[in-house]
C-alpha positions as a Markdown table, in Angstrom:
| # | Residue | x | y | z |
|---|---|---|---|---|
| 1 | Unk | 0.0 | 0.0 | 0.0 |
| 2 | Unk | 1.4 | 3.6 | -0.7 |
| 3 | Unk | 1.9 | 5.5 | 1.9 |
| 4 | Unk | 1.1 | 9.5 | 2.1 |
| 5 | Unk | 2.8 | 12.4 | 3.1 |
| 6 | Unk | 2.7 | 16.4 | 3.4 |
| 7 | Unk | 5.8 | 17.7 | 1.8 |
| 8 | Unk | 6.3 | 21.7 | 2.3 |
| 9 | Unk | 8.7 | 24.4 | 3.4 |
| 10 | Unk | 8.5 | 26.2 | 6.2 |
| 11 | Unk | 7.7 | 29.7 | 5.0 |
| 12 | Unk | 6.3 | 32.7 | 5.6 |
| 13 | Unk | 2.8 | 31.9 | 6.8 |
| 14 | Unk | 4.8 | 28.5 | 8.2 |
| 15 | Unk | 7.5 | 29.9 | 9.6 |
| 16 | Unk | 6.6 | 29.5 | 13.0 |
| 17 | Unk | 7.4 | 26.0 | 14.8 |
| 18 | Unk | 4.3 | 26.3 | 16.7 |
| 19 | Unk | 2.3 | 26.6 | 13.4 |
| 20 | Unk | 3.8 | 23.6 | 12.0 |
| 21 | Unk | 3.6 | 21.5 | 15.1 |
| 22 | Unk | -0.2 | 22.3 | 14.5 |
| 23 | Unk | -0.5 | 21.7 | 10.9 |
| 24 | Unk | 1.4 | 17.9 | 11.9 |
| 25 | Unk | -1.3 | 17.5 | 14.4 |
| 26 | Unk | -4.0 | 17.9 | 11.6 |
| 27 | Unk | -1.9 | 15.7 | 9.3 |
| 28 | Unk | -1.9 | 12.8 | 11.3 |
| 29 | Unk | -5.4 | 13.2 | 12.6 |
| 30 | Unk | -6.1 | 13.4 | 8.7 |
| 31 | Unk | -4.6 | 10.0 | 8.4 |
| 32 | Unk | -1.7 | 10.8 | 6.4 |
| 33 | Unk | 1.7 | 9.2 | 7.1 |
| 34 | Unk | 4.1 | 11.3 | 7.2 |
| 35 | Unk | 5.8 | 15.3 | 7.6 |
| 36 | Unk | 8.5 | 16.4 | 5.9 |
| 37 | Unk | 10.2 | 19.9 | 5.9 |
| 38 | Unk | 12.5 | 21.9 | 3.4 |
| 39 | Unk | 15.8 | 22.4 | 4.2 |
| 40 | Unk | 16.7 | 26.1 | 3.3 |
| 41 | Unk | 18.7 | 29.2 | 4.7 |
| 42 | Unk | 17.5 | 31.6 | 2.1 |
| 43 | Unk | 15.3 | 31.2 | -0.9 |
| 44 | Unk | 13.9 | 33.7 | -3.8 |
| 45 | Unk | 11.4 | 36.2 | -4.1 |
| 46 | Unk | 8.2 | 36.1 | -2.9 |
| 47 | Unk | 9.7 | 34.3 | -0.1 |
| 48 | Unk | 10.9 | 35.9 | 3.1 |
| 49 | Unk | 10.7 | 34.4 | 6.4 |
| 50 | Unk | 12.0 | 30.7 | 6.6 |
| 51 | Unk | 12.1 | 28.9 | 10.1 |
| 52 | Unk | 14.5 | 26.0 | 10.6 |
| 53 | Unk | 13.4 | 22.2 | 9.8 |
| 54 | Unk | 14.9 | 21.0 | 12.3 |
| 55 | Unk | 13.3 | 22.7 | 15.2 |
| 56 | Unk | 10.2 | 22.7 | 13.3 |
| 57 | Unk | 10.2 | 18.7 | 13.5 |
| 58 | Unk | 10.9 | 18.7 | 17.1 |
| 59 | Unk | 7.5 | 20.3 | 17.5 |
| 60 | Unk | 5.8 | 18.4 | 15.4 |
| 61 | Unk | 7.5 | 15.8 | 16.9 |
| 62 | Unk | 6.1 | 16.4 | 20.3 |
| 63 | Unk | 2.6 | 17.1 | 19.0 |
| 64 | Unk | 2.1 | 13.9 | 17.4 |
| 65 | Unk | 2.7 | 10.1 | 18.1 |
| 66 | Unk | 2.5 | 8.2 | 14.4 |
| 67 | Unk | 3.4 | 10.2 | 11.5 |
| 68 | Unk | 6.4 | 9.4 | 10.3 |
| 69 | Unk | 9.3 | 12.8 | 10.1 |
| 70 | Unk | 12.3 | 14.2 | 8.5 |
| 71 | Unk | 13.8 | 16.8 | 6.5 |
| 72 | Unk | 13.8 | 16.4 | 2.5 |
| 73 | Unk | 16.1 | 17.2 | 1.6 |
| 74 | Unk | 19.2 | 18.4 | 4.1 |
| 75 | Unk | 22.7 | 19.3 | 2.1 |
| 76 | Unk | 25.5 | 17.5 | 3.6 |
| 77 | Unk | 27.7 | 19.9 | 2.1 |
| 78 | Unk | 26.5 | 22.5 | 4.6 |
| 79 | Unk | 26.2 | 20.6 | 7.7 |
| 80 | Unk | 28.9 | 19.1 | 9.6 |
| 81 | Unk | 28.3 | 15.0 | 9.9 |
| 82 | Unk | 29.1 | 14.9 | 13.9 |
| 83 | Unk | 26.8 | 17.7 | 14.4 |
| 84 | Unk | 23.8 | 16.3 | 12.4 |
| 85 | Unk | 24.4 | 12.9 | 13.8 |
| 86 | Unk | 23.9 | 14.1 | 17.1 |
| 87 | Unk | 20.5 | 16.2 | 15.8 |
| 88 | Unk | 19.7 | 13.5 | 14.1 |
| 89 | Unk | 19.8 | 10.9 | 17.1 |
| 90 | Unk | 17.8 | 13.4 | 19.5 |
| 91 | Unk | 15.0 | 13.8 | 17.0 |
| 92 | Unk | 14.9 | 10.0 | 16.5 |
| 93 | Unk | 14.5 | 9.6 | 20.2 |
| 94 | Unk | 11.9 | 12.5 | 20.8 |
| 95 | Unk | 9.7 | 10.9 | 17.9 |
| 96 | Unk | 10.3 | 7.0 | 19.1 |
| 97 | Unk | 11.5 | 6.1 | 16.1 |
| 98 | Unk | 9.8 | 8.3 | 13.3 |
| 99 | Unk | 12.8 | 10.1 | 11.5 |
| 100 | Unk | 13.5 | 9.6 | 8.2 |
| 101 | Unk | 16.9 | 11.4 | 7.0 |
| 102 | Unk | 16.9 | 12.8 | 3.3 |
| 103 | Unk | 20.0 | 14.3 | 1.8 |
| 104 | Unk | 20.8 | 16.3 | -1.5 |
| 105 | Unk | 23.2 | 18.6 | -2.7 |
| 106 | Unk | 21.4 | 21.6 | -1.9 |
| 107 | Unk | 21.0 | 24.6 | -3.7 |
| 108 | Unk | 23.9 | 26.4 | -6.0 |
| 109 | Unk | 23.1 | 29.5 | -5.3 |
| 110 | Unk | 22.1 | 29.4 | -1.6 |
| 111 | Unk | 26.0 | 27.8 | -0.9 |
| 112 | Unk | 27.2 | 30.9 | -3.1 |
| 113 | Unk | 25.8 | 33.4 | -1.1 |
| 114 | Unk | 27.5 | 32.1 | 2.4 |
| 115 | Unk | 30.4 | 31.2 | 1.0 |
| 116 | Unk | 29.8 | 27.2 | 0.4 |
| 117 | Unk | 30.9 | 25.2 | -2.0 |
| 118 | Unk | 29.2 | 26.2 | -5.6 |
| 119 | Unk | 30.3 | 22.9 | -7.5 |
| 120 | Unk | 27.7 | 20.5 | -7.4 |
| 121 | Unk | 30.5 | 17.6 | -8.5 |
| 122 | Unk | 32.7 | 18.6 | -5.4 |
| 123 | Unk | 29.4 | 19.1 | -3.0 |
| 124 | Unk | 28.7 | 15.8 | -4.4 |
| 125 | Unk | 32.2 | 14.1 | -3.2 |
| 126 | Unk | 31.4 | 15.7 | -0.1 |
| 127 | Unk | 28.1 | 14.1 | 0.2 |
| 128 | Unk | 29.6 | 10.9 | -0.9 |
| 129 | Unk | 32.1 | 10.5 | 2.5 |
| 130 | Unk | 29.8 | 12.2 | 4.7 |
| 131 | Unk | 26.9 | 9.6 | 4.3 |
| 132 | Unk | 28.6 | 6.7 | 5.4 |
| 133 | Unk | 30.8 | 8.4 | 8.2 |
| 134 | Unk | 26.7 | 9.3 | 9.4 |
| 135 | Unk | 25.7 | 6.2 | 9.1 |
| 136 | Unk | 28.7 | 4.8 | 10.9 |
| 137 | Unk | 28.2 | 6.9 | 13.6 |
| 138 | Unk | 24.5 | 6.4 | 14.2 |
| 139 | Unk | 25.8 | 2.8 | 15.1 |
| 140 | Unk | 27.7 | 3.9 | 18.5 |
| 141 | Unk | 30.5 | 1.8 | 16.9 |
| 142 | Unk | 33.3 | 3.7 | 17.9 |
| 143 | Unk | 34.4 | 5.7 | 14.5 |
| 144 | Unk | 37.4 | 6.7 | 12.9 |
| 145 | Unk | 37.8 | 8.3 | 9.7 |
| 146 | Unk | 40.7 | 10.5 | 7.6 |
| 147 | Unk | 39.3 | 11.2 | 4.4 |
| 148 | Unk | 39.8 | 14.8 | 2.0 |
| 149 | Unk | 36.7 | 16.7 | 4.0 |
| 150 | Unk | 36.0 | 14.7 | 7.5 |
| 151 | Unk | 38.3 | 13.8 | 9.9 |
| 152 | Unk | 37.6 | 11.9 | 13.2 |
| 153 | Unk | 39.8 | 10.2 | 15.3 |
| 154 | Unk | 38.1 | 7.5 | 17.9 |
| 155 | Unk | 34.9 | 8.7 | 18.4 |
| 156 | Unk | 31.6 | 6.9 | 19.8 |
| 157 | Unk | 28.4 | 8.5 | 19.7 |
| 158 | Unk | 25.8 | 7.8 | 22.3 |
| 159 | Unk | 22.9 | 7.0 | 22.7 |
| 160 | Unk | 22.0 | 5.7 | 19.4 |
| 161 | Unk | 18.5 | 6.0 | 18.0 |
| 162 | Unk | 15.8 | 3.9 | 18.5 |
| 163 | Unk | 15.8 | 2.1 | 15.6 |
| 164 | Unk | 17.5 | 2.0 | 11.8 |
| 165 | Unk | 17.3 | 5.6 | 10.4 |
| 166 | Unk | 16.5 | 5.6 | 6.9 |
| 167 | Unk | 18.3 | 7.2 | 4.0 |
| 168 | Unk | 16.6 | 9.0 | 1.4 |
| 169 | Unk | 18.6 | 10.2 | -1.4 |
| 170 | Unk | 17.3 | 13.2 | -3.8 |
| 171 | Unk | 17.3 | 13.7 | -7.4 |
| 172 | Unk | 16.2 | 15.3 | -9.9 |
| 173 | Unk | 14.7 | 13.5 | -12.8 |
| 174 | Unk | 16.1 | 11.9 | -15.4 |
| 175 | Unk | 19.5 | 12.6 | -13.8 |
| 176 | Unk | 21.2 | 9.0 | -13.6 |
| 177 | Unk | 23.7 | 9.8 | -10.6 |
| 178 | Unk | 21.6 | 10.7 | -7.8 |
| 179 | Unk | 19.6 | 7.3 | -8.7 |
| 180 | Unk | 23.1 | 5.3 | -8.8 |
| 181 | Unk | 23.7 | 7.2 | -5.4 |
| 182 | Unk | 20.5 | 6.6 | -3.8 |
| 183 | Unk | 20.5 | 2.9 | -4.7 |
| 184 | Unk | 22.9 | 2.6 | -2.2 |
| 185 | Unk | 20.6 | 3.3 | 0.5 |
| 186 | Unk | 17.1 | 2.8 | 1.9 |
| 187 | Unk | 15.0 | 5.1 | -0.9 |
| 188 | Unk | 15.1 | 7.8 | -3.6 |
| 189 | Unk | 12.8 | 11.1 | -3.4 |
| 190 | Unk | 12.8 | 12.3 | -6.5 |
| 191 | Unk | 11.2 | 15.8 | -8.1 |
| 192 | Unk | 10.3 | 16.7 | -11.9 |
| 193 | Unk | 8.2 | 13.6 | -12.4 |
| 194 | Unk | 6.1 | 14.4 | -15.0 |
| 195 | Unk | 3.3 | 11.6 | -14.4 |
| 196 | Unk | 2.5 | 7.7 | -13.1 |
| 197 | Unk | 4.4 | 6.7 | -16.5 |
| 198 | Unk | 7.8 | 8.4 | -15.8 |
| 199 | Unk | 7.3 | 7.2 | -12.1 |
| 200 | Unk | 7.1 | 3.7 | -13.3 |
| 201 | Unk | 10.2 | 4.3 | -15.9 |
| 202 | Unk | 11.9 | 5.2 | -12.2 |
| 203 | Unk | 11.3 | 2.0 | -10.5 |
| 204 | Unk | 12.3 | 0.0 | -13.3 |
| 205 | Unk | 15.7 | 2.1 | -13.7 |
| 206 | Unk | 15.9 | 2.1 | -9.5 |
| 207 | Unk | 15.0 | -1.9 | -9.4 |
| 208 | Unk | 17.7 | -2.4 | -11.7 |
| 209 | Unk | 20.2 | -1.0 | -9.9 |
| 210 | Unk | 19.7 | -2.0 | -7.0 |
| 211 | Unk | 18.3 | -5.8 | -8.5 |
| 212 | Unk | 15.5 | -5.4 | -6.8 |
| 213 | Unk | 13.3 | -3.0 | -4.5 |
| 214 | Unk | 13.0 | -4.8 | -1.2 |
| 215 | Unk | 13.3 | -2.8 | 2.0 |
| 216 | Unk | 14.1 | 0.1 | -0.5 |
| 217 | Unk | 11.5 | 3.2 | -0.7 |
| 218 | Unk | 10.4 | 5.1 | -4.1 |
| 219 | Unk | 9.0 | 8.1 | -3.6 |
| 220 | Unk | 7.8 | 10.6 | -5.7 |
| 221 | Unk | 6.5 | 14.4 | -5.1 |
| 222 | Unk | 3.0 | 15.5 | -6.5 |
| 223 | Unk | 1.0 | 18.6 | -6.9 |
| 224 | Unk | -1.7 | 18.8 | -3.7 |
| 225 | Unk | -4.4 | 18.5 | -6.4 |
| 226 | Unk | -3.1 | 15.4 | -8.1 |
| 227 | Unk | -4.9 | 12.4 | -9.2 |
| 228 | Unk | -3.0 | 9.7 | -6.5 |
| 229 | Unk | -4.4 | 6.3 | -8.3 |
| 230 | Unk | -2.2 | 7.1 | -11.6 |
| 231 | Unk | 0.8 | 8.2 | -9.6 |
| 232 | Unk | 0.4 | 4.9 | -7.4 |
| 233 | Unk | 2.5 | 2.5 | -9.7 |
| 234 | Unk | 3.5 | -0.5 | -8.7 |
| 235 | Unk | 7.0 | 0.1 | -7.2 |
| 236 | Unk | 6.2 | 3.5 | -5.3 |
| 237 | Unk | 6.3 | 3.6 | -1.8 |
| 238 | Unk | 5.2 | 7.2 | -0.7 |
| 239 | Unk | 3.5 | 9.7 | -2.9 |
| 240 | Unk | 3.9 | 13.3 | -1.0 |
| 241 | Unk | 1.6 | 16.0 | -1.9 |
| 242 | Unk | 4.0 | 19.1 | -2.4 |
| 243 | Unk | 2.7 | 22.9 | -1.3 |
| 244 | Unk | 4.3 | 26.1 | -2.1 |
| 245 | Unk | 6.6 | 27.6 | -1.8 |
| 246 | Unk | 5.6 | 31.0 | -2.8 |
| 247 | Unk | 2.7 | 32.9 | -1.6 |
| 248 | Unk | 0.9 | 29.9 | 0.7 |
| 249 | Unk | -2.8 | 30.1 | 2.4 |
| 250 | Unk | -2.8 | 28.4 | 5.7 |
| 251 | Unk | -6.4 | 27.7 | 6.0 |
| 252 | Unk | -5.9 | 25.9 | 1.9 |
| 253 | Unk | -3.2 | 24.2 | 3.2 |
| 254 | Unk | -5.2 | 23.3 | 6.2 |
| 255 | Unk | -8.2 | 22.7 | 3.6 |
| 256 | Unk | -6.5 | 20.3 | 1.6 |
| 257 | Unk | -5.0 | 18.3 | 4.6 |
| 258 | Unk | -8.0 | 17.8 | 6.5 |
| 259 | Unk | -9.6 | 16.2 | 3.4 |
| 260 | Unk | -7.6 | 13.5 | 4.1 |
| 261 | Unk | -4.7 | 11.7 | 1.9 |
């Protein structure tokens, strides 16, 4: 069965935790499955007031007890691993169990205008060690690791969460690497799907890969007022009904949500 979630940014009219930890309530009272946040600093015009995901999620966290949680996506390249290992185990904890991690490369011009990285290939390298020092040290193995962006030198991180964290990996569609990337893990979210048939063309290219889909999620991002039954191919896992970013209405937001997934 395909599981549903709320996928938006916490902007202007949601850029208040409290406002989100409400909307969750409503989304899981709805009967939906799951939350997830944008992962942003800054973002364009008509946009101006972004809270963070992450505190956002730890309300939401606290106001419900089933959905299921996470931020999609969060850049590697702009987070330190040890740090966001650390968030990442807390917020697993606080929700018993509910996060779901999703990673990217985040967004060129965003990194520009702090002084990141601007190359996707080299935010891509960085994303390429960083994931599996994380996952390492979500294990509280004791960790050590010298590569050309991380270095840690017998570390073991306590307590660990409450139970595997899953790994989604972003993409854009077509784009082949982020699927060869994300088929390495436990599930691809990927944008620019243009309908049920390209979302089938996905599985097959991800269920290749991988030689097979089990204990792998597809998941797919869809307009709020989307027709679910053609999206719901056989292969796809979670369909997420995508609002904003620009110029949202709370109470259509709420609307839609409270109609049920």
């Amino acid at each position: 069965m395909v599981k549903r979630a709320v996928y938006l940014p916490p902007f202007d009219v949601l850029s208040d935790a409290a406002a989100v930890a409400e909307l969750a309530v409503e989304v899981e009272r709805a009967g939906w499955d799951g939350l997830f946040l944008w992962d942003h600093l800054t973002y364009a015009e008509p946009v101006e007031a972004i809270a963070d995901p992450w505190i956002c999620l730890a309300a939401a966290a606290v106001a419900t007890s089933r959905i299921a949680l996470g931020p999609m996506v969060t850049p590697l390249a702009r987070r330190r691993p040890q740090v966001l290992a650390r968030q990442a185990v807390t917020l697993d904890r606080l929700s018993r169990g509910r996060l779901v991690l999703g990673f990217g490369l985040g967004d060129e011009a965003e990194m520009s205008r702090f002084g990141e990285e601007p190359d996707p290939r080299r935010r891509a390298e960085v994303l390429d060690e960083g994931l599996p020092l994380l996952r390492s040290m979500l294990t509280g193995a004791t960790v050590s690791h010298d590569g050309p962006r991380f270095r840690v030198e017998d570390v073991r991180f306590l307590p660990t969460p409450i139970g595997p964290v899953p790994f989604w990996l972003a993409g854009r569609w077509p784009n082949a690497r982020p699927l060869r990337r994300a088929a390495g893990y436990d599930g691809a979210f990927v944008i620019g799907l243009s309908g049920g048939d390209e979302a089938a063309e996905l599985v097959g290219r991800l269920s290749a890969l991988r030689g097979g889909l089990d204990g792998f999620d597809v998941v797919v991002d869809v307009p709020p007022d989307a027709d679910i039954p053609s999206w719901s191919v056989d292969g796809v896992s979670w369909v997420g009904s995508r609002f904003g970013p620009y110029r949202m209405d709370l109470d259509a937001i709420l609307g839609r949500v409270r109609s049920g997934p």
